[in-house]
N, C-alpha and C positions, 0 to 999 in steps of 0.2 A: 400386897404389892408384889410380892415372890411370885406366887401364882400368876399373876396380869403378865408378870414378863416374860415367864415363860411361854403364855398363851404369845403374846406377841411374836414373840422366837420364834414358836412355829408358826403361826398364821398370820400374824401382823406383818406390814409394813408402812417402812416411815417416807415421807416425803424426803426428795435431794431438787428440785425443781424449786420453779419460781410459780406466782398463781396463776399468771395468763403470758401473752406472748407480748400485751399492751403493759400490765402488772409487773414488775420485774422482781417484788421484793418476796422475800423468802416464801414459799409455803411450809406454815406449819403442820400437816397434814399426820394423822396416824389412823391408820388402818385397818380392823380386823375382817376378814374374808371367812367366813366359815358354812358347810353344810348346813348343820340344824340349826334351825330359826329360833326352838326354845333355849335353847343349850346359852347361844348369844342374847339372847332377850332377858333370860330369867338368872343368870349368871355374869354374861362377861360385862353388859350393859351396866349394873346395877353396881359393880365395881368399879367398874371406869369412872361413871359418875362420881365416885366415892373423894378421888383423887383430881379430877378436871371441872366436876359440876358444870358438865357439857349438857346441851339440849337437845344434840343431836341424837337421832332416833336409826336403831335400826333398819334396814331397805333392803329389799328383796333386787335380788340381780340376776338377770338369766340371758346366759353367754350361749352362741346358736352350737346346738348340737353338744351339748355339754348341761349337767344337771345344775338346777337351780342353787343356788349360792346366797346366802345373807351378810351385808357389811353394813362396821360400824364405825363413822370417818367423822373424826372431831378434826378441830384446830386449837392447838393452846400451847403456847410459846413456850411460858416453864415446863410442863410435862415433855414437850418436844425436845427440850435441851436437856432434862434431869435420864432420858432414854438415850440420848446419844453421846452426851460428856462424860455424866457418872456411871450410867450403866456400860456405858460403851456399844449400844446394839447401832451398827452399820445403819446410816441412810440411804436411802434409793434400793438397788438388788441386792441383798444380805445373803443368797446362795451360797455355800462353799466358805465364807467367811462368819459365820459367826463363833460363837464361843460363850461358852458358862460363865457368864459376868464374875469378876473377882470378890465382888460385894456376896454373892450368893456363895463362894466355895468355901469364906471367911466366916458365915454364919452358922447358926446355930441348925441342930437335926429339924427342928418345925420349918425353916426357913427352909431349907433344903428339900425337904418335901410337898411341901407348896409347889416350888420350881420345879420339880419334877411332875407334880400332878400336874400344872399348868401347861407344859410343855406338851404332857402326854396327852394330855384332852384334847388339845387344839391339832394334833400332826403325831398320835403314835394310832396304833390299830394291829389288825395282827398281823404275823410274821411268819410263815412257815406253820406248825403246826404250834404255838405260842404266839405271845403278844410281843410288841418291843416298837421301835424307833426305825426311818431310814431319814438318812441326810446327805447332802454335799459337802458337810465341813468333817474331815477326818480328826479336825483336835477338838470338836463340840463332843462329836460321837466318844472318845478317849476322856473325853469330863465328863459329859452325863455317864458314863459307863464307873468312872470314880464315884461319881453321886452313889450310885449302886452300890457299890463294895463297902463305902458306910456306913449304907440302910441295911445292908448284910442281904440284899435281894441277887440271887446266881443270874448269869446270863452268859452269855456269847457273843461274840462281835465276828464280822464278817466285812467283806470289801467285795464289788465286781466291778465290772466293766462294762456300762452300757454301751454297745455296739454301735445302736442306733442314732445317738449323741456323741460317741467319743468323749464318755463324762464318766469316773470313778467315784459309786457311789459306797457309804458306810453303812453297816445295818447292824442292829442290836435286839437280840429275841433276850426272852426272862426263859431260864429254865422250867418246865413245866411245874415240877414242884414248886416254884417260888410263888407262880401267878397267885395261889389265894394268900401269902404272905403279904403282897405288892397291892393287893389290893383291901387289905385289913389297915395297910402303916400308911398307903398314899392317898391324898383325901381328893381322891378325885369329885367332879361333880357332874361332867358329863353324862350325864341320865341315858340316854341313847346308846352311848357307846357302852355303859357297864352292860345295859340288858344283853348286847350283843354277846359280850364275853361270858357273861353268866350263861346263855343259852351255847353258844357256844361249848361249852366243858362245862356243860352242866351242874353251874356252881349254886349258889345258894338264889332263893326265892325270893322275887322282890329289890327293889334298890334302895341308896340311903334318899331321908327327903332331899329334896333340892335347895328346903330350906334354912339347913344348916352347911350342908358342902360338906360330909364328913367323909370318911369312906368306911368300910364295913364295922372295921374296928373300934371307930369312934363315938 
């Protein structure tokens, strides 16, 4: 569950609308949007289920002049309210507002690294000449960056100013040394994205299977 919500964090969003214009009552709608079509299929799906026993299926989406996309869009009224009362994740546009749910800061280091790994598979990549985070919410970026100081992983934090938007974004790169630490302790499972990183800084050969979700160390 650590993991799903952090995937959601970054890449999901929850319904704030109704179902039609005829329809008026709530949509329970959740969301995930992401690139690789395996990563959603052979992971985020198979979780999901775990928790909704949804039937809904993965769907390929392609937005003009923009690269193909895969989403995964259930409806289910407790999991809809257990993401937005308990956890507290924002319905409708969650930019700039979100935050490190208090149930994840409370927990224990495996819980905590789930959310981290979930968060980073779905919306982290790399940064400068390192991996890390960028975001609109400056007190998300100030708790994932505390998750970090836990895990004992270095990093950096930065802020600018996109011109183009008049919007203040947060960024957070892993110290180069930490990257094969971060990724020994955080169980990612993004298959795609670790091969990147490993060829990237030419790290170790091969990934973990997909069928446990571990990360290197594990």
């Amino acid at each position: 569950m650590a993991y799903l919500i952090g995937v959601i964090l970054g890449d999901g969003h929850i319904s704030n609308s109704t179902k039609s214009e005829k329809d008026l009552s709530k949509d329970y709608r959740i969301s995930i949007e992401i690139a690789d079509e395996e990563f959603l299929k052979d992971v985020i799906f198979p979780i999901m289920r775990c928790f909704t026993n949804s039937k809904s299926l993965p769907r390929s989406r392609k937005r003009k002049n923009k690269k193909r996309h895969y989403r995964l869009e259930i409806r289910h009224k407790k999991f809809y309210y257990f993401l937005t009362d308990v956890i507290k994740i924002p319905a409708g546009n969650k930019c700039g507002t979100i935050i490190v749910p208090k149930l994840i800061k409370k927990s224990d280091y495996l819980i905590k690294r789930n959310f981290v790994a979930g968060f980073f598979d779905a919306d982290g990549g790399f940064r400068g000449g390192s991996i890390g985070i960028t975001t609109k919410s400056g007190r998300f970026l100030e708790e994932f960056s505390m998750l970090l100081d836990e895990l004992g992983i270095e990093h950096s934090k930065e802020s600018w100013l996109n011109k183009k938007y008049q919007t203040v974004y947060f960024g957070l790169r892993l110290r180069k040394k930490s990257i094969v630490k971060f990724l020994k302790e955080i169980p990612l499972r993004n298959l795609e994205k670790l091969e990147k990183i490993y060829n990237r800084f030419g790290l170790l050969v091969g990934v973990p299977e997909r069928s446990n979700g571990m990360g290197l160390g594990d």
